[in-house]
KELUM-524927 format. One record per atom (N, C-alpha, C, O, CB): residue in three letters; atom name; x, y, z. Coordinates in pm, 1 decimal. Glycine has a CB too. Example, Ala and Ser with C-alpha at 12.3 -4.5 7.8 and 13.67 -1.06 7.14 Angstrom:
   res   atom         xx         yy         zz
   ALA      N     1319.0     -569.0      780.0
   ALA     CA     1230.0     -450.0      780.0
   ALA      C     1320.0     -330.0      780.0
   ALA      O     1423.6     -331.9      846.5
   ALA     CB     1130.8     -447.3      904.6
   SER      N     1285.0     -225.0      708.0
   SER     CA     1367.0     -106.0      714.0
   SER      C     1290.0        3.0      787.0
   SER      O     1340.9      113.8      803.9
   SER     CB     1408.4      -59.8      572.5
! end
This chain:
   res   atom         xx         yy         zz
   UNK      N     -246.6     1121.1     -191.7
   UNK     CA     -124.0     1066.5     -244.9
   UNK      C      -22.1     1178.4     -254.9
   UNK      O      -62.4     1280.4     -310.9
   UNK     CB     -147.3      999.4     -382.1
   UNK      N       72.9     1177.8     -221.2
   UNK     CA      190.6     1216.2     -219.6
   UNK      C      309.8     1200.3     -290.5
   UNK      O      405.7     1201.5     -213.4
   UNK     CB      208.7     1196.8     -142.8
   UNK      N      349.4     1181.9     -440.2
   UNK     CA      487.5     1173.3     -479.9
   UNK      C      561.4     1252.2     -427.7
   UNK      O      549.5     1374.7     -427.7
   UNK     CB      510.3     1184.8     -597.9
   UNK      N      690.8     1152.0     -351.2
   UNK     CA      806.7     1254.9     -354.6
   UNK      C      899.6     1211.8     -375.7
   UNK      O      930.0     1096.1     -346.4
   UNK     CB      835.8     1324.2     -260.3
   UNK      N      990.9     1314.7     -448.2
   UNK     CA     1129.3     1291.1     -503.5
   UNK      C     1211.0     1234.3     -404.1
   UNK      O     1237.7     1268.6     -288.9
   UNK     CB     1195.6     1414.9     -554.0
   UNK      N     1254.4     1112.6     -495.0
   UNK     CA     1402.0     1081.4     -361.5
   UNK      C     1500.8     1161.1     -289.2
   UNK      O     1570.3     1106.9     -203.3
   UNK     CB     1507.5     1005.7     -411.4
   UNK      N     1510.4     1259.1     -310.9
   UNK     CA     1606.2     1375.1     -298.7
   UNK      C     1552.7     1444.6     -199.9
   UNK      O     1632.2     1511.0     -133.4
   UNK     CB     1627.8     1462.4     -420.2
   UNK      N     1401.8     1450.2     -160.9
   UNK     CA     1300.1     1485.1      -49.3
   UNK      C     1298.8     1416.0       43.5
   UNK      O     1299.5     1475.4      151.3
   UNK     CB     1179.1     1488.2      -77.2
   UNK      N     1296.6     1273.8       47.0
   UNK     CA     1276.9     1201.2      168.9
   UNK      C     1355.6     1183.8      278.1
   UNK      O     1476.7     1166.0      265.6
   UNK     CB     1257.0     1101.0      143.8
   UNK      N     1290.3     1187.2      405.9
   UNK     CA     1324.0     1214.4      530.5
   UNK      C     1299.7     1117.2      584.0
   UNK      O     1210.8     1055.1      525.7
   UNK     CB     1277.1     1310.5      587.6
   UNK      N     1361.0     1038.7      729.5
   UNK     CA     1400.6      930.2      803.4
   UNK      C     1233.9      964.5      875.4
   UNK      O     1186.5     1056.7      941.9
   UNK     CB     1573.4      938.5      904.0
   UNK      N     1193.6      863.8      831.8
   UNK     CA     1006.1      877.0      936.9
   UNK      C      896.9      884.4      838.9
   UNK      O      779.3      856.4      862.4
   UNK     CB      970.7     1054.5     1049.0
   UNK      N      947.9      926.2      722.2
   UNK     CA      788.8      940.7      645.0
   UNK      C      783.9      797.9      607.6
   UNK      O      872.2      713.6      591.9
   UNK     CB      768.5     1058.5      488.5
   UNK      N      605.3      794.0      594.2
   UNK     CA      576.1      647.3      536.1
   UNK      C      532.2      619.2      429.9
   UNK      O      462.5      697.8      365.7
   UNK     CB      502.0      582.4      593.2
   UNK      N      564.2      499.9      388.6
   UNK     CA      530.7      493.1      258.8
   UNK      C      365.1      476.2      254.1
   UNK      O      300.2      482.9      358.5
   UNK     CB      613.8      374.0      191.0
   UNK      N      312.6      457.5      146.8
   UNK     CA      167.3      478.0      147.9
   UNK      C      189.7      327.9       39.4
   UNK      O      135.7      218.8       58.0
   UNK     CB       84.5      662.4       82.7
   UNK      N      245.6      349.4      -26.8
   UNK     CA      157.4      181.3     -135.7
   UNK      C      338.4      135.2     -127.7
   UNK      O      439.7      202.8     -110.0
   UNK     CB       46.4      221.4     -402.9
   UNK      N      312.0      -26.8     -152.9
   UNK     CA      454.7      -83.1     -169.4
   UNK      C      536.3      -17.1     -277.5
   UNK      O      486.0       39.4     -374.6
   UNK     CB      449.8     -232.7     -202.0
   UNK      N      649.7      -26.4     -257.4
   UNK     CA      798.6        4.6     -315.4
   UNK      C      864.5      -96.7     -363.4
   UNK      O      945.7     -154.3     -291.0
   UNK     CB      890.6       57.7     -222.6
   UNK      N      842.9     -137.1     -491.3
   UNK     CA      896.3     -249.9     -596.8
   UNK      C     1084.5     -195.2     -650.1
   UNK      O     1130.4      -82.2     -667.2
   UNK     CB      756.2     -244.5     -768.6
   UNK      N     1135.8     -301.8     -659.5
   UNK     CA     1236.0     -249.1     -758.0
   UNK      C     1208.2     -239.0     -918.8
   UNK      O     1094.8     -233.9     -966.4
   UNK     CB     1351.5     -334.5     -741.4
   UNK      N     1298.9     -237.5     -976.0
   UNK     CA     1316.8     -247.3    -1108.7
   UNK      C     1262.3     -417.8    -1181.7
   UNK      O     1220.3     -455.2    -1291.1
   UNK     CB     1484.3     -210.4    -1123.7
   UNK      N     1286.6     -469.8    -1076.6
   UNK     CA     1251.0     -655.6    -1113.8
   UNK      C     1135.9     -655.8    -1084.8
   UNK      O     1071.6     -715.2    -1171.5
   UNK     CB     1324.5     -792.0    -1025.8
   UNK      N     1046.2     -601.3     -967.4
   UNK     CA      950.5     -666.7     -974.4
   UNK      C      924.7     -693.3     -809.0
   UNK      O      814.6     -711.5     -757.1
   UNK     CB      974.2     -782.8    -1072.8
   UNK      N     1072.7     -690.2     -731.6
   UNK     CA     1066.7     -774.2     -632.5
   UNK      C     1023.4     -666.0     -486.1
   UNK      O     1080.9     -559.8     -462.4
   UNK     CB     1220.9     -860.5     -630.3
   UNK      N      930.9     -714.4     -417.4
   UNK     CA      921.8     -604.3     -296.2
   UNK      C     1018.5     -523.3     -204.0
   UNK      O     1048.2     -565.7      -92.3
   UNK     CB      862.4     -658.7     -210.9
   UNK      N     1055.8     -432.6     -242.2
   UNK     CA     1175.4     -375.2     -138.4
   UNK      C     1126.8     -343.8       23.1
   UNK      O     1180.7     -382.7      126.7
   UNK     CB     1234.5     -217.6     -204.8
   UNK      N      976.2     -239.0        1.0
   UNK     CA      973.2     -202.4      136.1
   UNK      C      773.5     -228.5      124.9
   UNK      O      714.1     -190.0       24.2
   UNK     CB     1061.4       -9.9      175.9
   UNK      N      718.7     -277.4      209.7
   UNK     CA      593.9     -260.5      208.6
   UNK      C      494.3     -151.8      272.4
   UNK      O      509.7     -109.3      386.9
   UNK     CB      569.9     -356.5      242.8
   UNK      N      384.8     -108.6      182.1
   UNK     CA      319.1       34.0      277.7
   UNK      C      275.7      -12.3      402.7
   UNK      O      247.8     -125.7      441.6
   UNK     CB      175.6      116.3      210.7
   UNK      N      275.3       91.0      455.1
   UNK     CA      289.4      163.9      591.7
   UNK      C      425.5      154.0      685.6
   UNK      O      411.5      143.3      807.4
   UNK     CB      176.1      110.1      677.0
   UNK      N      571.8      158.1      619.8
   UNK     CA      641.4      124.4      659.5
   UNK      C      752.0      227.9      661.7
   UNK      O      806.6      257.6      555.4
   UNK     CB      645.5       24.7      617.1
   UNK      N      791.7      289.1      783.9
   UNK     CA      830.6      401.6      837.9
   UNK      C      982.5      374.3      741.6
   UNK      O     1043.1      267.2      744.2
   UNK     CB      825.2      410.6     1026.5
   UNK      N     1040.3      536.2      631.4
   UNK     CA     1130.2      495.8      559.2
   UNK      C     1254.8      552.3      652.6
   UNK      O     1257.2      657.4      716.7
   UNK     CB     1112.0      543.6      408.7
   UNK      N     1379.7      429.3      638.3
   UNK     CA     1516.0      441.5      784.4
   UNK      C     1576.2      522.1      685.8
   UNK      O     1509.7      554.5      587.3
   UNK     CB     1636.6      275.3      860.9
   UNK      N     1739.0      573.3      704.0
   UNK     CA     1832.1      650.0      629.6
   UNK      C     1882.2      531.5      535.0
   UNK      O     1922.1      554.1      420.8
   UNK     CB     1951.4      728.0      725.2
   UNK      N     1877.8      416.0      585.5
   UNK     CA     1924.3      300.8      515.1
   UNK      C     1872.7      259.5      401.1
   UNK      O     1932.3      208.8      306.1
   UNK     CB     1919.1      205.6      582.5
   UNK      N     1710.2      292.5      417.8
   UNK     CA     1622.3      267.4      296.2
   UNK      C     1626.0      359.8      209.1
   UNK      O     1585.5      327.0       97.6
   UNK     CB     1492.2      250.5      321.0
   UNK      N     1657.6      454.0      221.3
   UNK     CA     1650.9      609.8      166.7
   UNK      C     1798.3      564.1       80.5
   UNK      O     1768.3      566.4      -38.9
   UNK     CB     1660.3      773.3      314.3
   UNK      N     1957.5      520.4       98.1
   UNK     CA     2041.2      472.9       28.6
   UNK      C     2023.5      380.1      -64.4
   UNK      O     2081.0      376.1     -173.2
   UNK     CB     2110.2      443.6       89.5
   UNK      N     1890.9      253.8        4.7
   UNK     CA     1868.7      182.8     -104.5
   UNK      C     1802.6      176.4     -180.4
   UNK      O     1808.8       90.0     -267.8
   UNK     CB     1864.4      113.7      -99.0
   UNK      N     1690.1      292.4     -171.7
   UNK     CA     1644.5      341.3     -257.2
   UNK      C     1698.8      436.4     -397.1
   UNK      O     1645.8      446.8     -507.7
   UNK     CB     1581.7      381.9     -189.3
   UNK      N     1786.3      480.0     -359.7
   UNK     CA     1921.9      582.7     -442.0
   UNK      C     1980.3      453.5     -522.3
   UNK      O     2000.1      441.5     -643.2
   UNK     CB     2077.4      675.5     -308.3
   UNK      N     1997.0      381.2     -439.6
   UNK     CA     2112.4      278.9     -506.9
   UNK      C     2004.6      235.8     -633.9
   UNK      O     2030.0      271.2     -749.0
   UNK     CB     2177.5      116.3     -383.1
   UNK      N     1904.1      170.4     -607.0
   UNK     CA     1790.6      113.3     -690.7
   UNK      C     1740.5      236.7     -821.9
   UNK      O     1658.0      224.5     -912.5
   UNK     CB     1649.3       76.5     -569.0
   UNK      N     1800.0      314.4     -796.7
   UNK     CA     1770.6      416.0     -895.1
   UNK      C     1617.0      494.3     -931.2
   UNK      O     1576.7      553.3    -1031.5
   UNK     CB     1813.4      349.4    -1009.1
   UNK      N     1549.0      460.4     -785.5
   UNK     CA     1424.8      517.2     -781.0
   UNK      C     1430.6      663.3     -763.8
   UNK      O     1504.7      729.6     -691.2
   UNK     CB     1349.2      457.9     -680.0
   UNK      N     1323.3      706.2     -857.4
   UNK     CA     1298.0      879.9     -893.4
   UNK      C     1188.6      914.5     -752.6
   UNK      O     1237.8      971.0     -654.9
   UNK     CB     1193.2      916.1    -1095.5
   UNK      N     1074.5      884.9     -752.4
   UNK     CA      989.9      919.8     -680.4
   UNK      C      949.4      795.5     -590.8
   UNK      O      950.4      683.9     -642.7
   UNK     CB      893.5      979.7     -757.5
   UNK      N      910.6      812.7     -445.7
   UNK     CA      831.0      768.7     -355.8
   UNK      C      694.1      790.9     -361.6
   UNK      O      660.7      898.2     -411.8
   UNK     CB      869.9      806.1     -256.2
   UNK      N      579.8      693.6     -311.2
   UNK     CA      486.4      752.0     -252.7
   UNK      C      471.5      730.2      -87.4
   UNK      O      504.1      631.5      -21.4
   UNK     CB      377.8      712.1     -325.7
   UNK      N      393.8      891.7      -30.1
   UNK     CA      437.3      850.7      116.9
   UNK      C      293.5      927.8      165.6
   UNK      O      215.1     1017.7      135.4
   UNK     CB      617.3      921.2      188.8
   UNK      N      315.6      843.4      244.3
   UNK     CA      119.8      889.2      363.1
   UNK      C      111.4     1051.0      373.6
   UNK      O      221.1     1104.8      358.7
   UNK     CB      122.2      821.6      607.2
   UNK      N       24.6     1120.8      391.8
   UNK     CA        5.2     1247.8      404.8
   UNK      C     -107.5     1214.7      546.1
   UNK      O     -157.5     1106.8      577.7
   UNK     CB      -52.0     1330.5      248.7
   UNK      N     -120.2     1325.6      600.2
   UNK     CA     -185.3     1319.4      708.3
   UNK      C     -353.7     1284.1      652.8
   UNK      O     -433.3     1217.9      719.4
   UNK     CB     -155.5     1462.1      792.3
   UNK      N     -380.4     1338.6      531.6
   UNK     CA     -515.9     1321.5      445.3
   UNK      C     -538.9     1199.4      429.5
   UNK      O     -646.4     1142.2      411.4
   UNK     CB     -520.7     1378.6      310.6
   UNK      N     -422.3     1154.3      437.7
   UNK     CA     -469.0      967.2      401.8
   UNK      C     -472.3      895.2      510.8
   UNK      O     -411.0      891.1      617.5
   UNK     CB     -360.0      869.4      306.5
   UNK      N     -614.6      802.2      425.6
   UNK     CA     -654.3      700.8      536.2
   UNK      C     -549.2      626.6      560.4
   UNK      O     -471.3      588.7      473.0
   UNK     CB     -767.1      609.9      506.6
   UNK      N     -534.0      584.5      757.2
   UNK     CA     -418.2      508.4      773.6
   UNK      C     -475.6      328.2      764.6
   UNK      O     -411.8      232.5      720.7
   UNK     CB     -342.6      561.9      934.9
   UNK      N     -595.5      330.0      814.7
   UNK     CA     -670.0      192.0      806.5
   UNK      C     -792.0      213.9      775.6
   UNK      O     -854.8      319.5      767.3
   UNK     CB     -672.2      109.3      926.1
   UNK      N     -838.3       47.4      749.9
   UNK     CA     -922.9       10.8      635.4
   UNK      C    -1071.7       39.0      757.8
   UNK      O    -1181.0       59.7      705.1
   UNK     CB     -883.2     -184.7      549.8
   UNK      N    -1065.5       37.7      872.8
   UNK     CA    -1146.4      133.4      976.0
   UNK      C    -1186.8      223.6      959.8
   UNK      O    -1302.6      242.4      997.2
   UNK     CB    -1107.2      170.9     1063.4
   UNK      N    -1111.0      332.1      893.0
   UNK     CA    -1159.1      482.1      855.9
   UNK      C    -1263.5      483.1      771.2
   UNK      O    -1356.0      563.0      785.9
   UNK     CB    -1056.2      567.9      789.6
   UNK      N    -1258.8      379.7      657.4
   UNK     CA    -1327.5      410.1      600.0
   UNK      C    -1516.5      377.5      584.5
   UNK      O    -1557.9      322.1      686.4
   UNK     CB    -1250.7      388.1      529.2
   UNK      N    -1592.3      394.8      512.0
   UNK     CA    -1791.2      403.8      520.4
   UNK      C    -1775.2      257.4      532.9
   UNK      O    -1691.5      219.9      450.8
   UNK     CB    -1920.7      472.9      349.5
   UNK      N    -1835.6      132.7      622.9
   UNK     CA    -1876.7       90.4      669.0
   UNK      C    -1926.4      -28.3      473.9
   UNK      O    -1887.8     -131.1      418.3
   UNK     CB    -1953.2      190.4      784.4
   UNK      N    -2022.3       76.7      452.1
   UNK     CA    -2063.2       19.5      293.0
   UNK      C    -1954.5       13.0      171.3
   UNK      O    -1962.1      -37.2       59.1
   UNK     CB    -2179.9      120.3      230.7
   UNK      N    -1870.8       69.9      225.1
   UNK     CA    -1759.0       57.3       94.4
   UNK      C    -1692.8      -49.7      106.8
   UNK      O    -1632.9      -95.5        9.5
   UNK     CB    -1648.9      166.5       78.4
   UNK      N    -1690.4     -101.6      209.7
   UNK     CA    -1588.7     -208.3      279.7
   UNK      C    -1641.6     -317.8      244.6
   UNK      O    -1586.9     -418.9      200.3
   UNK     CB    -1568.9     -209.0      436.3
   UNK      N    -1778.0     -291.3      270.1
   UNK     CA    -1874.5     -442.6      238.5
   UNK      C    -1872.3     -458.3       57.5
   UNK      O    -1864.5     -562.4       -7.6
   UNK     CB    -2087.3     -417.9      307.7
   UNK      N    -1877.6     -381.4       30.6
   UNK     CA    -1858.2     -372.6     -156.9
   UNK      C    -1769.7     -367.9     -198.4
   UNK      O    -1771.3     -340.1     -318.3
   UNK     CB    -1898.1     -278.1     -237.1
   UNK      N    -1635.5     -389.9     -134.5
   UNK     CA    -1498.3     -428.3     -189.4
   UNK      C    -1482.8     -584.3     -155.8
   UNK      O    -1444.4     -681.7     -220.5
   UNK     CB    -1371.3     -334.0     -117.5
   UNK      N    -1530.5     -563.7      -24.2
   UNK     CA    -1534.7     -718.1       13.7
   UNK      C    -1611.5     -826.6     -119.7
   UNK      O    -1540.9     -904.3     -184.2
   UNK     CB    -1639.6     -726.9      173.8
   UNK      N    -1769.1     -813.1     -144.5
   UNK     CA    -1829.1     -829.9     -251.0
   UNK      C    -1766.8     -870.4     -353.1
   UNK      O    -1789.6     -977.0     -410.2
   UNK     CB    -1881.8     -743.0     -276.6
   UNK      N    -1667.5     -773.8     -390.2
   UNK     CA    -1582.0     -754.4     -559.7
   UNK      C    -1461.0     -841.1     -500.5
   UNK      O    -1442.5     -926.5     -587.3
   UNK     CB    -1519.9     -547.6     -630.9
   UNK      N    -1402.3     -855.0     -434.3
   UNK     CA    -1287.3     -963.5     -360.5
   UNK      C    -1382.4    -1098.0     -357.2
   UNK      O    -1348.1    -1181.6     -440.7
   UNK     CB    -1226.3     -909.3     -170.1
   UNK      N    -1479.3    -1128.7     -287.6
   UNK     CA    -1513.7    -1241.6     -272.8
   UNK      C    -1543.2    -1319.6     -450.6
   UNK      O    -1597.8    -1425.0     -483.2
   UNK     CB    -1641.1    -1225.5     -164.5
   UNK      N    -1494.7    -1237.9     -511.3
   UNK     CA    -1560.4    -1342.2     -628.3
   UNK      C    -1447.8    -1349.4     -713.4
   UNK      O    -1451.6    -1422.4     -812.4
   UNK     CB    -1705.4    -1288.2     -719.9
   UNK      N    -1342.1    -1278.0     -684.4
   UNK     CA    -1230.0    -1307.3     -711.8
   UNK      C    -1151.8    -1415.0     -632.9
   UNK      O    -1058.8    -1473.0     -688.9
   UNK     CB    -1177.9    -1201.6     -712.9
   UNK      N    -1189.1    -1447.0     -492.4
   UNK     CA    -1130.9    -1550.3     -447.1
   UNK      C    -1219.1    -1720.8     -421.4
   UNK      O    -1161.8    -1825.1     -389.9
   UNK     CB    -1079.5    -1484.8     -324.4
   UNK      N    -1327.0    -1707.9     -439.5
   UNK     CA    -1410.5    -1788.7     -481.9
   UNK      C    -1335.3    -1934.2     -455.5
   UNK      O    -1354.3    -2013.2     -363.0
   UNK     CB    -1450.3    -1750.2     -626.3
   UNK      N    -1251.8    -1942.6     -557.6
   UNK     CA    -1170.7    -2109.2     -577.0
   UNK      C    -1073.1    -2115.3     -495.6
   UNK      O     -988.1    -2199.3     -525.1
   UNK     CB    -1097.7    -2151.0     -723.8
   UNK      N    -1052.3    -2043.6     -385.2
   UNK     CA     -932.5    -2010.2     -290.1
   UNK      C     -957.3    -2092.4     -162.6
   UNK      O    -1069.1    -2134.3     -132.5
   UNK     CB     -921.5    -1843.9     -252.4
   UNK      N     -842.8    -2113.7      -86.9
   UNK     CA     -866.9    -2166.4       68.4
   UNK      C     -852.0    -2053.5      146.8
   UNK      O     -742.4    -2024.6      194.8
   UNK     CB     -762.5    -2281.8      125.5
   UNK      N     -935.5    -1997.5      161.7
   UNK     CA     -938.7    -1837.5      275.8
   UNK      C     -899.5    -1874.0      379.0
   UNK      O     -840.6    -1787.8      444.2
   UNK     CB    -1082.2    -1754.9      320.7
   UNK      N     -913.5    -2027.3      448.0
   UNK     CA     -859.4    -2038.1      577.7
   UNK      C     -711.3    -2078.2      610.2
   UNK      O     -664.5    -2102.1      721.6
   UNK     CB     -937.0    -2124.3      637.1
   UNK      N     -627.6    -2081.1      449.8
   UNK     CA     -494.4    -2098.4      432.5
   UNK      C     -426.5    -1898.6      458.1
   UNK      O     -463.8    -1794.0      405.0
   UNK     CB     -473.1    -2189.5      247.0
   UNK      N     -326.6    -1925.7      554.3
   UNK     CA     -270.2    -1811.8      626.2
   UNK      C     -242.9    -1702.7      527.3
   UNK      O     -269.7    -1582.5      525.3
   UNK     CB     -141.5    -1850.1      702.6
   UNK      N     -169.2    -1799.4      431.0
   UNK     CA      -92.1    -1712.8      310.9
   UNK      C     -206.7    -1660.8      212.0
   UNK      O     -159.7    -1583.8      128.3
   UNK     CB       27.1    -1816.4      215.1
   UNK      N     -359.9    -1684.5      197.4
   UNK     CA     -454.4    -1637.8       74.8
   UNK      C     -481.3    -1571.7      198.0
   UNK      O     -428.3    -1461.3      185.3
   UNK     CB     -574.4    -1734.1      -32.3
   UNK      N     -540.0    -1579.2      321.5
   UNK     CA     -572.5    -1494.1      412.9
   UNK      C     -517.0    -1374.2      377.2
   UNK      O     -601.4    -1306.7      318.2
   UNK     CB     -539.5    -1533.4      534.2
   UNK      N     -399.0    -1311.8      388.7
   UNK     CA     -283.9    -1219.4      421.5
   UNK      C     -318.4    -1110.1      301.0
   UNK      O     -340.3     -989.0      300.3
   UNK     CB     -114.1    -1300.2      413.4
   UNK      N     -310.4    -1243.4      170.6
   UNK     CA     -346.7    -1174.7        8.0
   UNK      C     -472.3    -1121.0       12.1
   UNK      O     -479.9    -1016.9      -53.1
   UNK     CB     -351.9    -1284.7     -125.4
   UNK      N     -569.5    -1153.7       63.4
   UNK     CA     -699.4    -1107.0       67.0
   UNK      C     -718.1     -956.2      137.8
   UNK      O     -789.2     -865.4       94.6
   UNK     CB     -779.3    -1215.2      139.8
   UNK      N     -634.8     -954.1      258.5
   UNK     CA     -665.6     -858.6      323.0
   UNK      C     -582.2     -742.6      268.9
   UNK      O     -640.2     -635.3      285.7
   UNK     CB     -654.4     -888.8      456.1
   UNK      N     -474.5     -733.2      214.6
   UNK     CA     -379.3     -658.5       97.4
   UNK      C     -480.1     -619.9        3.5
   UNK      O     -536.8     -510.8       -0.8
   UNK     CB     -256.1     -757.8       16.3
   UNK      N     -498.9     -725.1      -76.2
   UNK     CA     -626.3     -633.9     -190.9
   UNK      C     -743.0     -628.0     -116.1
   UNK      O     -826.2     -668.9     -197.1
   UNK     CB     -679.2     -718.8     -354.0
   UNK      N     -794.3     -606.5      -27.3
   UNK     CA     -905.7     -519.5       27.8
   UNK      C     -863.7     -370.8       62.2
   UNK      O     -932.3     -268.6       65.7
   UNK     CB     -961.3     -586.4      158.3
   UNK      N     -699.2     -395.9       91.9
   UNK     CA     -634.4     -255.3      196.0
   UNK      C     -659.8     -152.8       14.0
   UNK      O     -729.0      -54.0      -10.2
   UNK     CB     -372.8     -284.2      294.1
   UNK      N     -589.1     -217.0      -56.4
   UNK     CA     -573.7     -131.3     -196.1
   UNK      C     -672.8     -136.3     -285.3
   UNK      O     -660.1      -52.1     -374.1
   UNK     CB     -462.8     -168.6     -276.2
   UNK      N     -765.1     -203.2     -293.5
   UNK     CA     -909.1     -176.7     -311.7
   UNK      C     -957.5      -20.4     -273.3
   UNK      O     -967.3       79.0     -345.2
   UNK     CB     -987.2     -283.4     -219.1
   UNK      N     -986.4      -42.1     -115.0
   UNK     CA    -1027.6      106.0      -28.5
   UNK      C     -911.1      209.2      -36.7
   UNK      O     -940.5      328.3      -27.0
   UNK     CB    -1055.0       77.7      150.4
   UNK      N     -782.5      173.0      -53.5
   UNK     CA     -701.7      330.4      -55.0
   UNK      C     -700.3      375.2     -240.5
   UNK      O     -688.3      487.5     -289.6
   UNK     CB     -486.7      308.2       24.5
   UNK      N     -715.9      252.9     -304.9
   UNK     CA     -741.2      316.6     -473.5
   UNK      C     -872.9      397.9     -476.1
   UNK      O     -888.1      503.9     -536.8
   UNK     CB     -763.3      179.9     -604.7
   UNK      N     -961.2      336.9     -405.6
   UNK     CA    -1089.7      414.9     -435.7
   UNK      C    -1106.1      524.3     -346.0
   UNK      O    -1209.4      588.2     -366.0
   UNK     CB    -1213.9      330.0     -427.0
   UNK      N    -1012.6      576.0     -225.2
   UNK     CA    -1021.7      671.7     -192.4
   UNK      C     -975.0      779.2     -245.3
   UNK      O    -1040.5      883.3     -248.6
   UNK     CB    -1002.1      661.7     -113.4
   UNK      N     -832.2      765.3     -302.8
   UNK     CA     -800.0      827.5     -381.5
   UNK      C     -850.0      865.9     -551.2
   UNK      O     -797.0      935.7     -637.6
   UNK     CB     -710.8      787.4     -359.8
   UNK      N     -936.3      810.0     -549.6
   UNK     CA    -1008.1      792.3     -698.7
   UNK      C    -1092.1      935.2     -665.0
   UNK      O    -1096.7     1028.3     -745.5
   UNK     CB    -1124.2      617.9     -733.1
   UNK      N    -1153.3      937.0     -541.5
   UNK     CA    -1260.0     1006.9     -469.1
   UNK      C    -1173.7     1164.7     -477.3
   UNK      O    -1213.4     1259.0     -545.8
   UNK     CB    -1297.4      929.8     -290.3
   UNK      N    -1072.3     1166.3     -407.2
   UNK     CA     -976.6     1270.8     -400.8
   UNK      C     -982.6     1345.4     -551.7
   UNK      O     -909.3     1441.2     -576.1
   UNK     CB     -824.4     1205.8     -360.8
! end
């Protein structure tokens, strides 16, 4: 993990976990290369710090042990239990908290 000051960021680095505003509402989602444009609206939004990928961090949920994946999966499946997994939109949610599942616990590891 990487905090960096808004005052640091450069046109290309990526973000590593989503970028909320002040409301709540998604501005930019991780892995999403930051433009000069985002970098203003980020200023404008009055954000102090970014977080942004470092070469140390896993870019996909591939990288990581094979068994960790299956034991996040595990701890997800029983959280979605009462869900329609084959509906696009719980699909999408599922695979989001699996992505931040494995990058929290990598970084936990760190």
């Amino acid at each position: 993990m990487a905090l960096v000051e808004v005052e640091e960021l450069t046109t290309g680095m990526v973000l590593k976990t989503d970028l909320f505003n002040s409301n709540g509402q998604l501005m930019l989602p991780a892995g999403r290369p930051i433009s000069d444009r985002h970098i203003r609206i980020i200023i404008a939004q009055q954000i102090t710090h970014v977080d942004i990928q470092t070469e140390d961090d896993p870019q996909t949920p591939e990288e990581f042990d094979p068994a960790e994946i299956e034991r996040a999966r595990e701890g997800l499946d029983t959280r979605f239990v009462n869900t329609d997994r084959e509906d696009p939109l719980v699909a999408q949610l599922y695979e989001v908290c699996l992505q931040r599942l494995l990058f929290t616990a990598g970084a936990e590891r760190d």
